[in-house]
N, C-alpha and C positions, 0 to 999 in steps of 0.2 A: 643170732638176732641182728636183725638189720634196722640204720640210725630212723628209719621210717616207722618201726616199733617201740622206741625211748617215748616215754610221757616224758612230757615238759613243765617247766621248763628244768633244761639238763644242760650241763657244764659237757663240750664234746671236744676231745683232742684229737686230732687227723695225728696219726702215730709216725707212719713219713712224713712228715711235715716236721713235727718236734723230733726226730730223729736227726732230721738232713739239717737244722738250725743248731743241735748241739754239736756236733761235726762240724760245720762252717766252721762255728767260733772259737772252736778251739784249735783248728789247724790255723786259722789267722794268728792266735797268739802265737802257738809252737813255730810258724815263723818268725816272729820277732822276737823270740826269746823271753816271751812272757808267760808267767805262772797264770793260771785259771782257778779262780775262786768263787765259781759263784754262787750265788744268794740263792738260799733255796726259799725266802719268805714266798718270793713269788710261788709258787707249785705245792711247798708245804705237802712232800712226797717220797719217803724215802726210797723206792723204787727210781723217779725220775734221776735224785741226789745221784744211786747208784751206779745209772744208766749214763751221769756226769762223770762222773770217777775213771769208769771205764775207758772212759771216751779220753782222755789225759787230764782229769783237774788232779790238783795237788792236795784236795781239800775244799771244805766249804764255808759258806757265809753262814750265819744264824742270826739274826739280828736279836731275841731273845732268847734267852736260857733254855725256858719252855721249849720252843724248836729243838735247841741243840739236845737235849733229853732225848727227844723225842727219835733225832737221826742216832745219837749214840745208842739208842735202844737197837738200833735198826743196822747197828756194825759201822757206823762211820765212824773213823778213826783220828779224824784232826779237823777240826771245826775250831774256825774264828768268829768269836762275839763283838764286834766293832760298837761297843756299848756301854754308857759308863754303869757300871754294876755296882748299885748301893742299898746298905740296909742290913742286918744282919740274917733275914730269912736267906736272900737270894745271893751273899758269900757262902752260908753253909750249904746252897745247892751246889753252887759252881766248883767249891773244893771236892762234894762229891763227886760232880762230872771231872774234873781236872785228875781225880784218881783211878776213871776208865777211859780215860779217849784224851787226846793232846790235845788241849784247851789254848788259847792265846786270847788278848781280850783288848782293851783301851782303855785308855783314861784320858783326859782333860784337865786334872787338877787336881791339886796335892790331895784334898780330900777323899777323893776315889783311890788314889795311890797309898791313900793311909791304909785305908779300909782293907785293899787287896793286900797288905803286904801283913797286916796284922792278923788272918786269916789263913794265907799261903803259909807264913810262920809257924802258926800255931800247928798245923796241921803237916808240918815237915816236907813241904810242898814247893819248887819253884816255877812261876808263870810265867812266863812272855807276855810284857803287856807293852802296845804299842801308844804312842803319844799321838793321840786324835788331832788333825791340825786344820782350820774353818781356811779354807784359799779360796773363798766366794762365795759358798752358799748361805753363811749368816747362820746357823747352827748352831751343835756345838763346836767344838773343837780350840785350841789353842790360837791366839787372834793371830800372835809373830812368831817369826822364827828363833827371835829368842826367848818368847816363853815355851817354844817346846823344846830347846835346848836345856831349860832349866828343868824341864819337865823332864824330859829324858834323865839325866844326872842322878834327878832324885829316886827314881824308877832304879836305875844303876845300884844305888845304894840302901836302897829298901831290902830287909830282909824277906826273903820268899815269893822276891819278882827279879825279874831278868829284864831288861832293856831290848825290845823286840822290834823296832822299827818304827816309822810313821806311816800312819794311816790320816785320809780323803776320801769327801767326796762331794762332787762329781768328780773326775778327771778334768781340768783345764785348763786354757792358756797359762792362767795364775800356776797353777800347782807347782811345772818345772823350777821357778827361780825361788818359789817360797821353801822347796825342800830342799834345793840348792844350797841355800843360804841356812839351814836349818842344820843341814848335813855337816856343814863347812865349822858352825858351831857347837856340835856336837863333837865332831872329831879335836876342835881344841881340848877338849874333857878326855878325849882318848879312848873316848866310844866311837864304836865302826856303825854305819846304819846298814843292815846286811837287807832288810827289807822294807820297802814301800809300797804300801797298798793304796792303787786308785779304784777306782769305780764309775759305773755309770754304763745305761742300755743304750742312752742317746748317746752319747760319746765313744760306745765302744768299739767303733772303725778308726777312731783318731789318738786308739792308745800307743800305736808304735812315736806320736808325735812326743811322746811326755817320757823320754829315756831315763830319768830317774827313776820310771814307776818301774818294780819287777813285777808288781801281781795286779791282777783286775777282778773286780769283783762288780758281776753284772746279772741280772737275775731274769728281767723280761724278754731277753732274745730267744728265749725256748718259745713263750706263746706267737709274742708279739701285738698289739692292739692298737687302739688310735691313736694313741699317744706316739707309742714308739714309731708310726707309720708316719705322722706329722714331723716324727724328728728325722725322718728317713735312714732309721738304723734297720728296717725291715721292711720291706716290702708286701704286697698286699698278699701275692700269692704265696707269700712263706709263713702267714700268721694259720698257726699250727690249733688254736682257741679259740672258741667261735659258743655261745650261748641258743639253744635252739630252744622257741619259745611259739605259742598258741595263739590265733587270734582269736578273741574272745567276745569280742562287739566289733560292731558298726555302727556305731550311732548318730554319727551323720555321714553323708556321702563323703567328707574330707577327712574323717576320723578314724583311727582303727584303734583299737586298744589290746593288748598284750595282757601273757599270764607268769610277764615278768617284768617287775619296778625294783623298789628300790635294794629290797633283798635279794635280788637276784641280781644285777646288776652295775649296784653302787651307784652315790649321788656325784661320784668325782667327775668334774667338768675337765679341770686342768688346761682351761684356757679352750676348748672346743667346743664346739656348738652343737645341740645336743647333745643326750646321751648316750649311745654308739650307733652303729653304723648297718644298714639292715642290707644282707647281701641280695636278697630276691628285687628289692625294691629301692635301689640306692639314691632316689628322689626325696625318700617320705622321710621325715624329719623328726627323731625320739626325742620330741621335746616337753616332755612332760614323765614325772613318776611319783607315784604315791607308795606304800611297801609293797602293795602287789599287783599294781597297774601298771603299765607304762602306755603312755597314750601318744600317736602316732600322726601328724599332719600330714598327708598325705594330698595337699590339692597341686604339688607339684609335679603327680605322679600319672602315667598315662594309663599304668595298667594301676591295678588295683588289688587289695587281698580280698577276700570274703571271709568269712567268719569258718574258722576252723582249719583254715588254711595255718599251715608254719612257717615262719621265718624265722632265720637266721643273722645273729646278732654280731659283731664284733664290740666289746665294749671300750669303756675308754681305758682301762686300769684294769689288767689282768691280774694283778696282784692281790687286791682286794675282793674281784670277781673267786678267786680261788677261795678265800678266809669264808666264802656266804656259800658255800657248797660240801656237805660229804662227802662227797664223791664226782670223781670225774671219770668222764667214760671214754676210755681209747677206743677208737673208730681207722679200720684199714680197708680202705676200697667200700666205704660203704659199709664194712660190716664192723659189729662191736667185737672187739677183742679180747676186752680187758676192762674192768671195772676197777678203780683204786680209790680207796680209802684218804682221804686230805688226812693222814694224820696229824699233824700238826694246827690243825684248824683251829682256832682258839687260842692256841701257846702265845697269848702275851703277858707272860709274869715271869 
């Protein structure tokens, strides 16, 4: 089958493209001596997760439970939940995932630290959990580095958790002195900080800058989209994601309407002007979407579509573009290769 036969609107991944992007990034970390972690919220695919592993990650992100289930169903073996985990439902998940796959997780405060360690105990278990710590983004995480010193200690001496590093994010100028200073008061307690987790797709050329960090944990440099291209962590011809979609009307000479809005392509702006980017026609302006219109200004435009014609989308948020699809379809040279299941689509509990 060829991408010319896909009904639309369809999620399409150029296969060399998200091949030769997870390659990049991880021989950039393997030069500077940094672990690779990344987030698979973005792709929610255990196949891709896989095709990450391979490639040298150490491991993966999960940002909820649900996912990590989901990759552990799927033979992944060490998955980080950077997440504070509370409630009694979603301890008795996490103790059962932490008894098939090496679990590590976070906390922000002593109540999350209770929770896990009264949990981990009961169930003769011990966790790695690392001290979430905010160095700018306003979030969660611990505000100073002395309260994730205190937070570490007490982590230390909770029964059925282990003391497992600090965790960020994004990666930033901030980060170095705040984990600096964090480390320096931890080790008067006579704790080691063996790992630091940063993060971030737009930051992630500038993580040899931040030598505290050992690992990175970045999730949209596989698709790549307007976002990440705005931030210049990916280039136009490496974004591997692309939304192929119908035009549907013409209802005036300047207007074209699509058979894909807000379900198909997310209302996130993220600071960009419309929303994403039409490769046939990179004049015409998606500025408009209802749940399954997207409507098209096109009086900048020299050529034009006509109805029934296809274009091609880059959106702005590949992450969420994945959550509003089944399936995404691997495309090589034009032809479909592979068809894969979003398994994890939905996993937010």
């Amino acid at each position: 089958m060829q991408i010319a036969d896909l009904d639309t609107p369809v999620a399409v991944v150029d296969l060399d493209r998200l091949e030769a992007n997870i390659a990049r990034f991880q021989t950039y970390l393997d030069r500077h001596g940094i672990a690779n972690r990344p987030h698979i919220k973005t792709h929610k695919i255990p196949q891709i997760a896989h095709m990450q592993l391979a490639a040298g990650a150490v491991g993966i992100t999960c940002q909820k439970l649900g996912e990590a289930e989901v990759m552990a169903n799927a033979g992944i073996a060490d998955i980080f939940i950077p997440y504070n985990i509370v409630g009694g439902a979603k301890l008795e998940r996490l103790v059962a995932l932490a008894r098939r796959a090496s679990i590590s997780v976070t906390a922000d405060s002593e109540y999350v630290v209770r929770g896990l360690s009264g949990a981990m105990a009961a169930a003769g278990l011990e966790l790695p959990v690392l001290v979430e710590c905010d160095t700018g983004l306003g979030r969660c995480g611990a505000q100073t580095p002395s309260e994730a010193a205190e937070l570490a200690l007490l982590i230390a001496r909770a029964p059925g958790l282990r003391f497992g590093g600090l965790m960020t994010y994004p990666t930033t100028d901030a980060t170095g002195p705040f984990m600096r200073e964090a480390a320096r008061q931890i080790a008067a307690h006579g704790l080691a900080v063996d790992r630091v987790s940063g993060g971030g797709t737009p930051q992630m050329w500038q993580a040899h800058r931040c030598p505290e960090v050992t690992e990175h944990r970045a999730g949209m440099y596989i698709y790549g989209d307007r976002y990440t291209l705005k931030a210049g962590a990916i280039s136009l011809e490496r974004c591997s994601l692309t939304v192929l979609t119908t035009v549907v009307s013409r209802p005036t000479a300047d207007r074209a309407v699509i058979d894909g809005g807000s379900k198909t392509l997310s209302s996130d702006l993220l600071g960009l002007e419309g929303y994403g980017m039409c490769m046939e026609y990179p004049e015409a302006r998606l500025y408009s979407l209802s749940e399954e219109h997207g409507q098209f200004d096109l009086s900048r435009c020299e050529r034009r579509p006509s109805v029934g014609d296809r274009v091609t989308i880059i959106p702005n948020h590949c992450c969420v573009v994945s959550n509003l699809f089944n399936e995404i379809v691997g495309v090589r040279a034009g032809e479909v290769e592979v068809v894969w299941p979003v398994a994890a689509r939905g996993a937010l509990r």
